[in-house]
C-alpha positions as CSV (number, residue, x, y, z in Angstrom):
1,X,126.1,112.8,105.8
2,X,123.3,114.2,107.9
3,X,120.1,112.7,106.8
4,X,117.8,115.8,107.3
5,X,118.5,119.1,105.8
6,X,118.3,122.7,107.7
7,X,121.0,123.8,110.7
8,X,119.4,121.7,113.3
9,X,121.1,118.5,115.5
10,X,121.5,115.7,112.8
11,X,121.5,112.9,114.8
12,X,117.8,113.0,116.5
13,X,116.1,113.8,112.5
14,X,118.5,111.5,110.6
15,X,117.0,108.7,113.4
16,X,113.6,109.9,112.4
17,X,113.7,109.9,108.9
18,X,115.9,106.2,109.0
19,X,112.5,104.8,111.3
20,X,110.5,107.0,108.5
21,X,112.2,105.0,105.4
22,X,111.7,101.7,107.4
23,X,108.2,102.3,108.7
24,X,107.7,102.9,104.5
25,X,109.4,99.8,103.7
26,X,106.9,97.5,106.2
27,X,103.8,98.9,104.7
28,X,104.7,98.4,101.0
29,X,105.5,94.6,101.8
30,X,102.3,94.2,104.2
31,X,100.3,95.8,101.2
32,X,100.9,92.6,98.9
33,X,101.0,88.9,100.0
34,X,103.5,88.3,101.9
35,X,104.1,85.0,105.0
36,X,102.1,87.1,107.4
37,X,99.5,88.3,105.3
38,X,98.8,85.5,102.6
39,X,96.4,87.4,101.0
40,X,97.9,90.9,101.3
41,X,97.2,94.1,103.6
42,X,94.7,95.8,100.7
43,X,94.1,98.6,102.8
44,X,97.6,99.0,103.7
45,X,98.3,100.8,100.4
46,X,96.2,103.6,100.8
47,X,98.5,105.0,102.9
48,X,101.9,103.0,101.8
49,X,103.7,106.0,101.0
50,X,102.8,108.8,103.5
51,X,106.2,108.0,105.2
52,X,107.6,108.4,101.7
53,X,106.5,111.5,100.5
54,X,107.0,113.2,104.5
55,X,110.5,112.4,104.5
56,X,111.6,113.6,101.3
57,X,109.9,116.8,102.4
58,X,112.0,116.9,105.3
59,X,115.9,115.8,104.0
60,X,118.0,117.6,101.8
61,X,118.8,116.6,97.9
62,X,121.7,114.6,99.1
63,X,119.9,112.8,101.7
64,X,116.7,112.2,99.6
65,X,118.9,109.8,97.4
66,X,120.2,108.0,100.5
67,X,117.6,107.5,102.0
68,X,115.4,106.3,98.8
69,X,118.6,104.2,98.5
70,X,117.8,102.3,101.3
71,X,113.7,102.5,100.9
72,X,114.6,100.5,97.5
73,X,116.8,97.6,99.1
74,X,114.2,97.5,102.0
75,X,111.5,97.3,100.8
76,X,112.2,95.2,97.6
77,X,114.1,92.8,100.2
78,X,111.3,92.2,101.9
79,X,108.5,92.4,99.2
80,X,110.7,90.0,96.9
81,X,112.7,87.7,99.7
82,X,111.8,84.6,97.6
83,X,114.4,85.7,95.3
84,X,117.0,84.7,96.4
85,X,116.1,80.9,95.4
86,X,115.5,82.0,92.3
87,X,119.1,82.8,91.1
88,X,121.7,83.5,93.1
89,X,121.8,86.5,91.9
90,X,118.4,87.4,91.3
91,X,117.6,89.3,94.9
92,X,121.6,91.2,94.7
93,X,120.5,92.4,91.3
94,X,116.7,93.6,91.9
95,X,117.4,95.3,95.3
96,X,120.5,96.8,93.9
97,X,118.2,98.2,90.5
98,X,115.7,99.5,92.9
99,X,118.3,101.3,95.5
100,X,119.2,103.2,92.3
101,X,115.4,103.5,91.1
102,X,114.6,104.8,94.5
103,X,117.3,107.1,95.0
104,X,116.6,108.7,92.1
105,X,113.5,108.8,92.3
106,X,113.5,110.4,96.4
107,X,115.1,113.3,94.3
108,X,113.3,113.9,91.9
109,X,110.0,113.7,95.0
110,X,112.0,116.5,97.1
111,X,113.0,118.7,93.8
112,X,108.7,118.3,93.3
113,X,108.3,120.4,96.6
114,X,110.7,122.9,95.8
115,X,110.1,123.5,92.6
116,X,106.4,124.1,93.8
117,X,106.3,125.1,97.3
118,X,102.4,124.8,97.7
119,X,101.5,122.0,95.2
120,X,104.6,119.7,95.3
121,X,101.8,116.9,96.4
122,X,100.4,117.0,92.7
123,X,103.5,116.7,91.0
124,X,104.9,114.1,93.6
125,X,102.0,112.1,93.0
126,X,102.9,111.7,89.0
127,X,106.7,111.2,89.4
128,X,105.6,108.0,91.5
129,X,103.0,106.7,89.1
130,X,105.2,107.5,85.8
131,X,107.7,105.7,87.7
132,X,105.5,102.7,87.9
133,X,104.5,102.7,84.5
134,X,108.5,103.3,83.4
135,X,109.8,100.3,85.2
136,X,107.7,97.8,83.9
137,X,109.2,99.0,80.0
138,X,112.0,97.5,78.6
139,X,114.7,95.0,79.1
140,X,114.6,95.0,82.6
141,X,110.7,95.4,83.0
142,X,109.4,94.2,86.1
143,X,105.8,94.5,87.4
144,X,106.0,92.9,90.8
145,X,105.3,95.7,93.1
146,X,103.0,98.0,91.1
147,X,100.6,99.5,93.9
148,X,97.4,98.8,92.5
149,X,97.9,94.9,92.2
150,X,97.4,95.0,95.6
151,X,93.7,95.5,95.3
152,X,93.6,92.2,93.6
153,X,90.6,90.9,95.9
154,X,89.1,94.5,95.9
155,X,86.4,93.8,92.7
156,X,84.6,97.3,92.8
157,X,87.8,99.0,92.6
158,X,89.7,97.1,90.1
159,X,86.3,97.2,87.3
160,X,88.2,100.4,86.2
161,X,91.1,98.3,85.2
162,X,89.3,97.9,82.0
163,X,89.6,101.3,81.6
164,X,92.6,102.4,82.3
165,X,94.4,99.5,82.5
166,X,96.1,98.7,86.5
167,X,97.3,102.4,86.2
168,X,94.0,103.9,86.9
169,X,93.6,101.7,90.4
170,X,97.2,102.7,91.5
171,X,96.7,106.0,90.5
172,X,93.5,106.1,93.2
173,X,95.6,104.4,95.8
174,X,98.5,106.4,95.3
175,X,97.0,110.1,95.8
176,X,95.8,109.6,99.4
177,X,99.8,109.3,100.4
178,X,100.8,112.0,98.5
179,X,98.0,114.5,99.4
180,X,98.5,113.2,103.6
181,X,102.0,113.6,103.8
182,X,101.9,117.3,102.5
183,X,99.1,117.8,104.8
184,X,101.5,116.6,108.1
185,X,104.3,118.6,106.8
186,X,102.2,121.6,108.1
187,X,104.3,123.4,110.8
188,X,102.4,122.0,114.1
189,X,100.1,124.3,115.8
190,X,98.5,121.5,118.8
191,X,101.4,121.5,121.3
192,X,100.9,121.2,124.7
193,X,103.0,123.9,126.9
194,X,106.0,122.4,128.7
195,X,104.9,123.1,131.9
196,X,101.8,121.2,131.5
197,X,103.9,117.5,130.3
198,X,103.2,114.8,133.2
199,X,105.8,113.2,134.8
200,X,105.6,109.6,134.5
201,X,106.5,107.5,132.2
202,X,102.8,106.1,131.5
203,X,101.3,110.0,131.3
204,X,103.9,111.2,129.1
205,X,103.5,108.6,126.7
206,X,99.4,108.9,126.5
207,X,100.0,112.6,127.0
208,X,102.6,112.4,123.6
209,X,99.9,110.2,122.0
210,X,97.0,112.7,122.4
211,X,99.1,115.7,121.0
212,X,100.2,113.9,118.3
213,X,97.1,112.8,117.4
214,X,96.0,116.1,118.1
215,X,98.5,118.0,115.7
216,X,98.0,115.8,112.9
217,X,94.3,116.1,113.3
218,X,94.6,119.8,113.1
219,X,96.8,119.8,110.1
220,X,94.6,117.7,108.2
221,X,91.8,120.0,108.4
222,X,94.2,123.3,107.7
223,X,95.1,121.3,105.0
224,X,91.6,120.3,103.6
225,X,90.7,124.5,103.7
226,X,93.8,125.0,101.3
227,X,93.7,122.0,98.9
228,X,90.4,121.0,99.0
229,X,89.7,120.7,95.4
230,X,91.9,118.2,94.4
231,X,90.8,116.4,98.0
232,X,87.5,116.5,97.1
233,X,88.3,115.6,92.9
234,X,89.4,112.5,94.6
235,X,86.7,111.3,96.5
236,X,84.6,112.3,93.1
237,X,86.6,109.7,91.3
238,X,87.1,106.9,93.6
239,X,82.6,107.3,93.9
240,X,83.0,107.0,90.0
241,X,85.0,103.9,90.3
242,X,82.9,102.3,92.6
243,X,79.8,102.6,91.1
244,X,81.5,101.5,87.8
245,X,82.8,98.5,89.4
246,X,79.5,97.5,91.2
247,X,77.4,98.0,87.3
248,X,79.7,97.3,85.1
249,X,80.3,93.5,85.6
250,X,79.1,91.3,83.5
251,X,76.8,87.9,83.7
252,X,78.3,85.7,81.6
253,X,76.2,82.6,82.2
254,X,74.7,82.9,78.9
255,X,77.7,82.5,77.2
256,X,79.3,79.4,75.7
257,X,81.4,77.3,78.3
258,X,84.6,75.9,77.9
259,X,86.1,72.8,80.0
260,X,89.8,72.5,80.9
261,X,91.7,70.2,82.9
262,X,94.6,71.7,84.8
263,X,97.7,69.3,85.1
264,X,99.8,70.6,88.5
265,X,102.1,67.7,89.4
266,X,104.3,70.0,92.4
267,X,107.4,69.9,91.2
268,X,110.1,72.3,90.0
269,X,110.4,70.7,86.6
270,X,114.1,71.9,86.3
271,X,114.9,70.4,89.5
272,X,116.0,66.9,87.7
273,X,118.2,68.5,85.5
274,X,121.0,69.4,88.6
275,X,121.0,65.0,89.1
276,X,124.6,64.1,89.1
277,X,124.3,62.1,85.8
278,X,122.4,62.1,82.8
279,X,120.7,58.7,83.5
280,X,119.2,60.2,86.8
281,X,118.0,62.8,85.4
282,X,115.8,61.5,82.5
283,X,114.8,58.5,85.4
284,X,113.7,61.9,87.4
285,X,112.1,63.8,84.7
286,X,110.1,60.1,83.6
287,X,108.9,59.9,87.1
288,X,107.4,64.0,86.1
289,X,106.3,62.6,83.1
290,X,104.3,59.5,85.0
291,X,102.8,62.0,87.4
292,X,101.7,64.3,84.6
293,X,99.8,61.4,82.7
294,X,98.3,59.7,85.8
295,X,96.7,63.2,87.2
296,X,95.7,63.7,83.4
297,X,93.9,60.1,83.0
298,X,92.3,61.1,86.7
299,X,90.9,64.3,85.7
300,X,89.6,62.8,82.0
301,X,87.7,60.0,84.0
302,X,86.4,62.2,86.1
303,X,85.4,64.3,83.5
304,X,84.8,63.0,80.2
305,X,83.7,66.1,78.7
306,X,86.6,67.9,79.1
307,X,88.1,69.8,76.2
308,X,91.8,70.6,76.8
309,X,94.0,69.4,79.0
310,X,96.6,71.9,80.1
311,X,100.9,71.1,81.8
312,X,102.6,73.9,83.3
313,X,105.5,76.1,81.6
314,X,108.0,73.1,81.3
315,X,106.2,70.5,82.6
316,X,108.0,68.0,80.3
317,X,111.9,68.9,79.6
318,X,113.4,67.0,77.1
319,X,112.6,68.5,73.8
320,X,110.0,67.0,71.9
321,X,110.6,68.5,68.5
322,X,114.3,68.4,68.3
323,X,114.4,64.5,69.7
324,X,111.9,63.5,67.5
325,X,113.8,64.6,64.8
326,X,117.6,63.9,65.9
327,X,118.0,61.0,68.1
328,X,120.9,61.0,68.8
329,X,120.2,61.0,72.4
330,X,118.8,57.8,72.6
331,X,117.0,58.0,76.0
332,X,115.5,61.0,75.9
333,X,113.9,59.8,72.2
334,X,112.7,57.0,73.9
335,X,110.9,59.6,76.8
336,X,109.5,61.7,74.3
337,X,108.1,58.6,72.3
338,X,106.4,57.5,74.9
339,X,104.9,61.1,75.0
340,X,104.0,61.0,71.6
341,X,102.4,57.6,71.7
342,X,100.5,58.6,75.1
343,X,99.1,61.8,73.2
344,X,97.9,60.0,70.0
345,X,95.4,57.8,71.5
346,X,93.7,61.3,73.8
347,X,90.2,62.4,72.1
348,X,91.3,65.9,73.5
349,X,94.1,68.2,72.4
350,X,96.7,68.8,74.8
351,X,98.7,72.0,76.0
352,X,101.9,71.3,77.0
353,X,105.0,73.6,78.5
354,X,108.3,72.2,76.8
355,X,111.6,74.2,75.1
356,X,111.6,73.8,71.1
357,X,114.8,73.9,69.8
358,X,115.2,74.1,65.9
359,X,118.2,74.3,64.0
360,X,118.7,77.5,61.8
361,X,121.1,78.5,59.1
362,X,124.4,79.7,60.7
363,X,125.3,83.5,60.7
364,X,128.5,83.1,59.4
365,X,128.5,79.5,56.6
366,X,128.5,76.9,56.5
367,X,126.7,75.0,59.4
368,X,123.9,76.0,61.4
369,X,123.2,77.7,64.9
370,X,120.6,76.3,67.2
371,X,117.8,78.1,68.4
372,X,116.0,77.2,72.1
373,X,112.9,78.6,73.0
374,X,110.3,78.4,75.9
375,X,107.4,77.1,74.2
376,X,103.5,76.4,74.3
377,X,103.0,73.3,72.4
378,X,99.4,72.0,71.3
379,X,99.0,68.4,70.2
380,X,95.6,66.8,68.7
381,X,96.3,63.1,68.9
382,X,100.1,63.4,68.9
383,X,100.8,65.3,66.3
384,X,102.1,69.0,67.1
385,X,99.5,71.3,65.7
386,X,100.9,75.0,66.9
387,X,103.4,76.4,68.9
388,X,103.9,79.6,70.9
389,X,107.5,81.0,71.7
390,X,107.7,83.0,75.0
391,X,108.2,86.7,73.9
392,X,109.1,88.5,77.0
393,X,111.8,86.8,78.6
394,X,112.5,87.0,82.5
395,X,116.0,89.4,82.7
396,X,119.4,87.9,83.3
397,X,118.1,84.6,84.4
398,X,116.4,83.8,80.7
399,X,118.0,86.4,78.8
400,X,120.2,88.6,78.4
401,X,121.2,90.6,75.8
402,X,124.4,92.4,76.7
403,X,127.2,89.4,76.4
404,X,129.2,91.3,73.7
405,X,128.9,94.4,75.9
406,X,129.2,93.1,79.2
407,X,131.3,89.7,78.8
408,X,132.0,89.1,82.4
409,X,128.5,89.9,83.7
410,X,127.3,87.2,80.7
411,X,129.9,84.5,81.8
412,X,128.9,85.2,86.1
413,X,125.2,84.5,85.1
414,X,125.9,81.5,83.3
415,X,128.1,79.9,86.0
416,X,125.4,80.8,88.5
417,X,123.1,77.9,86.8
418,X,121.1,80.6,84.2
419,X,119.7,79.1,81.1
420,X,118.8,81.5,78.3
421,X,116.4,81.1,75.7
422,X,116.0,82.7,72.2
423,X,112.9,85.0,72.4
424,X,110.1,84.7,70.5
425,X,108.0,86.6,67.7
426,X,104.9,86.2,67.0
427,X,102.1,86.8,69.3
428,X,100.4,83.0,68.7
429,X,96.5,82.7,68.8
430,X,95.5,79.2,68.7
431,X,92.6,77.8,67.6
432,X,91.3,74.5,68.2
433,X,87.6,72.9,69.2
434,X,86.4,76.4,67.6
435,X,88.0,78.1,70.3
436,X,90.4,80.8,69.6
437,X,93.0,81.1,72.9
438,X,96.3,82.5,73.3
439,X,99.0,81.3,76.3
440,X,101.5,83.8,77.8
441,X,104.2,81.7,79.5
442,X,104.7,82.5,83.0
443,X,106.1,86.1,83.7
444,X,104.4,87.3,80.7
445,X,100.9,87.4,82.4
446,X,102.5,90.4,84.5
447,X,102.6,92.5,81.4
448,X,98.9,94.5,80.4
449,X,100.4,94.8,77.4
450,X,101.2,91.6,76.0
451,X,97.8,89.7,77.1
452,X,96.4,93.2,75.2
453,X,98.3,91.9,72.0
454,X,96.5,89.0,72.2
455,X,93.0,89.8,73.0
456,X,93.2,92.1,69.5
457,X,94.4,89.6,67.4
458,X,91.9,87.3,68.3
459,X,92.3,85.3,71.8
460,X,88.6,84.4,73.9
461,X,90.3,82.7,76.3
462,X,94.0,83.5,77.9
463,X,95.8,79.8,79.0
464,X,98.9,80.7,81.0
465,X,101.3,77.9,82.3
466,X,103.8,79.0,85.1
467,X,106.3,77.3,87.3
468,X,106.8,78.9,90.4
469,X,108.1,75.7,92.4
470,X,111.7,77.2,92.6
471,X,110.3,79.7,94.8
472,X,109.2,77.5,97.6
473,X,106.9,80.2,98.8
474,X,103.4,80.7,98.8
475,X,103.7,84.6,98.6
476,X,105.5,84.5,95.0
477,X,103.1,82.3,93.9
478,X,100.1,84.7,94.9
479,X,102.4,87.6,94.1
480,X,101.7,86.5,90.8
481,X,98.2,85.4,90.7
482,X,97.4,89.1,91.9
483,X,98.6,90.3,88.3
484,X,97.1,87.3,86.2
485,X,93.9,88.8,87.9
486,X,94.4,91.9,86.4
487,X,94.9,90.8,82.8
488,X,91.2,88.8,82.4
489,X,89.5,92.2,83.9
490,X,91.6,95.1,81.0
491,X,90.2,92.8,78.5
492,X,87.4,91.0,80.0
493,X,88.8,87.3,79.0
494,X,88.3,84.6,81.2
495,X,92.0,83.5,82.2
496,X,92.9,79.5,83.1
497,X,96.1,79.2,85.1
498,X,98.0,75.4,85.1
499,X,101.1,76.0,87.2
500,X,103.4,73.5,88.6
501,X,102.9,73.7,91.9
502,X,100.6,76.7,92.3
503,X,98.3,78.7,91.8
504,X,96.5,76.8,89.6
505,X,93.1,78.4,89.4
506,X,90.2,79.7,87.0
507,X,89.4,83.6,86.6
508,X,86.3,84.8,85.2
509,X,85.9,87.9,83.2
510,X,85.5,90.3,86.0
511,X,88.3,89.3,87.8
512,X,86.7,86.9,90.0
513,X,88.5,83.6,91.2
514,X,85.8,80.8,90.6
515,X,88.0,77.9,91.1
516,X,91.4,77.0,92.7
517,X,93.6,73.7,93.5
518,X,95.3,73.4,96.4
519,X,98.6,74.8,96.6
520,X,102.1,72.4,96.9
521,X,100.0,69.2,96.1
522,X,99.5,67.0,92.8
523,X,96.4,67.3,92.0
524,X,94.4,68.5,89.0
525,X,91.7,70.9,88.5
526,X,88.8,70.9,85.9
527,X,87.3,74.7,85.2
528,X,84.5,75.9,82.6
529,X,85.2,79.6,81.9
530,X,83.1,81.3,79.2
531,X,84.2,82.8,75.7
532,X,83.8,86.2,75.4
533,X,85.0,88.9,72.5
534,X,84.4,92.2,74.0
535,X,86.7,94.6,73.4
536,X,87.1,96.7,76.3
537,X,88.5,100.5,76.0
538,X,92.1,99.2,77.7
539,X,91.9,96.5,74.9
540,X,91.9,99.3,72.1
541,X,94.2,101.8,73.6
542,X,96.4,100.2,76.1
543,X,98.7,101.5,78.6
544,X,97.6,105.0,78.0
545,X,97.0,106.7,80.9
546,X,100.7,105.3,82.2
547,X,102.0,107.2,79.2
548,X,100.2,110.4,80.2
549,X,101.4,110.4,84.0
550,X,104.9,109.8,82.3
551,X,104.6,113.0,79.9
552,X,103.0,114.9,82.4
553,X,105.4,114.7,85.3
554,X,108.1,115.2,82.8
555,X,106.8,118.3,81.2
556,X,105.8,120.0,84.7
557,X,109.4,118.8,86.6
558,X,111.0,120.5,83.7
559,X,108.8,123.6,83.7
560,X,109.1,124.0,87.6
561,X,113.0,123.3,87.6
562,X,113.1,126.4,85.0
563,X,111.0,128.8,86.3
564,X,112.6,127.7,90.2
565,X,116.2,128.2,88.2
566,X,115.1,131.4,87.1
567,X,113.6,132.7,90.7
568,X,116.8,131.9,92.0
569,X,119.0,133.8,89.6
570,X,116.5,136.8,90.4
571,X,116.5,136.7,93.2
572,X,121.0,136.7,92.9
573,X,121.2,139.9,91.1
574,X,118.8,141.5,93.4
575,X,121.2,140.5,96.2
């Protein structure tokens, strides 16, 4: 299949768009923390997608959804190599989902153009964002990748985030790729006569250079002439953003202070479980255990006035409620007793990461089924005073729905080492040393909505535990923090982070990072973070503008694929 539409040579176009796709594929990675860039390539995303949007201007409908196809795997591949040590099928499954996202999705970008010749741009630019907002939904949500988390360290910019959730900052980053690459899809006026080309190699190139720069240049300001309004709405808004996000932070050095210590002992917590017997394992997950208590007596000396002390998701695996109460398994009682005993005799409540299995009545009588959950547990002198249950489980790898549907699919994942949980209910707020707090669980501080739930029912102060040891990568784990960032500044809640390995950090209200352990080490970190109960506008309404990109790129693809379907039939019988 030729990669470029129209009657010309296929093989010198399909090249271009293929360098085109890959080009793409570089700059989305770059954009977000990655082994180069640690930190990410902010800047980078302003212009992400011009390669995008060009080359579905240029290729046919057939070879839009190859080419987005291959934009998908590439880019995801790269973005999300740490994958692969996640599962073994975790990177096969999300670069083939987002070959099939992208395809799609290059379609429906090249049907924007011809539906509306002149405009396309707009209507490109709210197929991509109602495609952000649509993939995060759902089953097989997934919020890694969302533009504007790459302007984590950007603070003026991401202020509006209370606004309009992380939509409103994509949205702003998105539009300058849209609006560019319909702007260098202009036919090319700039080109220097044949005669006039230099001979060698050297003068060719710079000459090639100059034109190029030239041509685009002059399409740019053609361009501007014809669509300067939305150009220039644009600029309006991003000077509206900015001087929201330089006034609208808040000093909160007023406000009451609250002191945690932050447990991160650097190690995959799950990793003892694969020990070749069951003696090495509980000898491997005491040793956890031993870490986790000495780096917790460390930071308590240190600082005596410390109110919680916080483990990562997991951080202790044998579970506490369901050996305490059935001990059948004699060792693993006698791990969690010590637990229990080390916990009574702390002055300070403890947050700790385990599974909580309970026993509930059986579906079908008599007997009982047994329900496993990834849990939050807080103790006050041993004693377990309130539990959270994770709600949004991590897909195929802690859940999966489909196994009456998809039997073979459910049996592969669980051969390939996947443990599933039962998912959770009820949106827990704690409260304990008058402090009201609430503890998404890993993945779940990539959702707005979730750490939303919580800030209206209550929550001052989000706690999330994490374990991204199994990554072995320092990207994932900033992959993430760049999202956890976005969550304190949509509700303006100080956020504490204790993660197994990294990054275990404070963030204040405004997004800012005011504290940070070193990653891969075990170590501890003690961070005051105020309590605030604003309610922001993103607090009381959500994901909204997401929803209105969706329903608006909906409503006008339909209406231009109708009125294009009805030009065309015209235009038939006048034939």
């Amino acid at each position: 299949m030729a990669l470029v539409g129209g009657r010309e040579g296929w093989l010198w176009p399909s090249l271009v768009n293929l360098a085109a796709v890959a080009v793409a594929a570089v700059l989305f990675a770059a954009s977000f923390p990655s082994i180069p860039f640690p930190n990410g390539l902010p800047l980078v995303a302003w212009v992400a997608y011009v390669p995008v949007f060009w080359v579905v201007r240029r290729a046919g409908t057939g070879a839009s959804a190859v080419l987005g196809a291959l934009y998908g795997y590439a880019a995801y591949g790269l973005f999300n190599y740490w994958l692969s040590v996640f599962h073994p099928l975790a990177g096969i499954i999300v670069g083939s989902l987002y070959s099939i996202y992208m395809a799609v999705l290059f379609v429906l970008l090249h049907l924007a153009v011809r539906f509306f010749p002149r405009r396309g741009y707009i209507l490109q630019f709210l197929l991509w964002m109602a495609y952000e907002y649509v993939r995060t939904l759902g089953f097989l949500g997934y919020s890694y990748g969302v533009t504007g988390y790459s302007q984590w360290q950007m603070l003026p910019v991401i202020q509006i985030a209370a606004i309009t959730g992380v939509w409103g900052v994509s949205a702003l980053v998105v539009f300058p790729s849209a609006w560019l690459a319909a702007a260098l899809s202009l036919p090319s006026g700039n080109e220097l006569p044949a005669q006039a080309m230099p001979q060698t190699i050297v003068e060719r190139v710079r000459a090639c250079s100059w034109r190029l720069y030239r041509s685009c240049l002059g399409k740019i300001r053609a361009f501007f002439r014809q669509e300067r309004a939305a150009a220039l709405a644009w600029c309006a808004l991003l000077a509206a953003t900015l001087v929201y996000g330089l006034v609208s932070p808040v000093d909160y050095s007023g406000a009451r202070k609250v002191k945690f210590a932050l447990i991160q002992h650097n190690t995959d917590p799950w990793l003892p479980a694969r020990a070749p017997t069951r003696a090495q394992a509980l000898d491997l997950f005491r040793a956890d255990f031993n870490t986790l208590r000495r780096l917790s007596d460390e930071a308590l000396a240190a600082h005596p006035d410390t109110e919680f002390v916080v483990w990562s998701e997991t951080a202790f695996v044998p579970r506490i409620h369901w050996h305490s109460t059935f001990r059948h398994d004699r060792a693993a009682w006698y791990l969690v007793r010590d637990l229990l005993e080390y916990l009574a005799v702390q002055d300070v409540p403890f947050l700790i990461g385990n599974h909580d299995a309970r026993r509930v009545p059986a579906a079908n009588p008599p007997g009982y089924d047994v329900m496993d959950f990834n849990a939050v547990i807080l103790f006050e002198r041993g004693e377990i005073k309130e539990i959270f249950r994770k709600i949004h489980l991590v897909p195929f790898t802690e859940h999966f729905p489909f196994r009456d549907r998809f039997p073979r699919i459910y049996r592969a994942l669980q051969e390939a080492d996947t443990h599933f949980w039962d998912q959770g209910t009820e949106f827990t707020v704690f409260e304990s040393q008058g402090l009201r707090f609430s503890t998404p669980i890993c993945f779940e501080d990539t959702f707005g909505y979730l750490n939303r739930e919580f800030a209206r029912r209550g929550a001052e102060v989000f706690v999330n535990l994490s374990n991204d040891a199994w990554s072995q990568s320092l990207s994932a784990q900033m992959q993430h923090l760049t999202m956890a960032v976005f969550r304190s500044v949509e509700n303006r809640r100080a956020m504490v982070r204790s993660t197994s390995s990294g990054m275990t950090c404070a963030i204040n209200p405004n997004g800012r990072i005011t504290a940070m352990a070193e990653p891969f080490a075990e170590t501890w970190l003690v961070a005051e973070v105020p309590v605030v109960t604003t309610t922001t506008f993103y607090t009381r309404f959500g994901d909204w503008l997401g929803v209105f990109f969706t329903a608006a790129g909906a409503a006008l693809l339909i209406f231009g694929g109708i009125f294009h379907t009805m030009n065309v039939r015209k235009r038939r019988k006048r034939n």
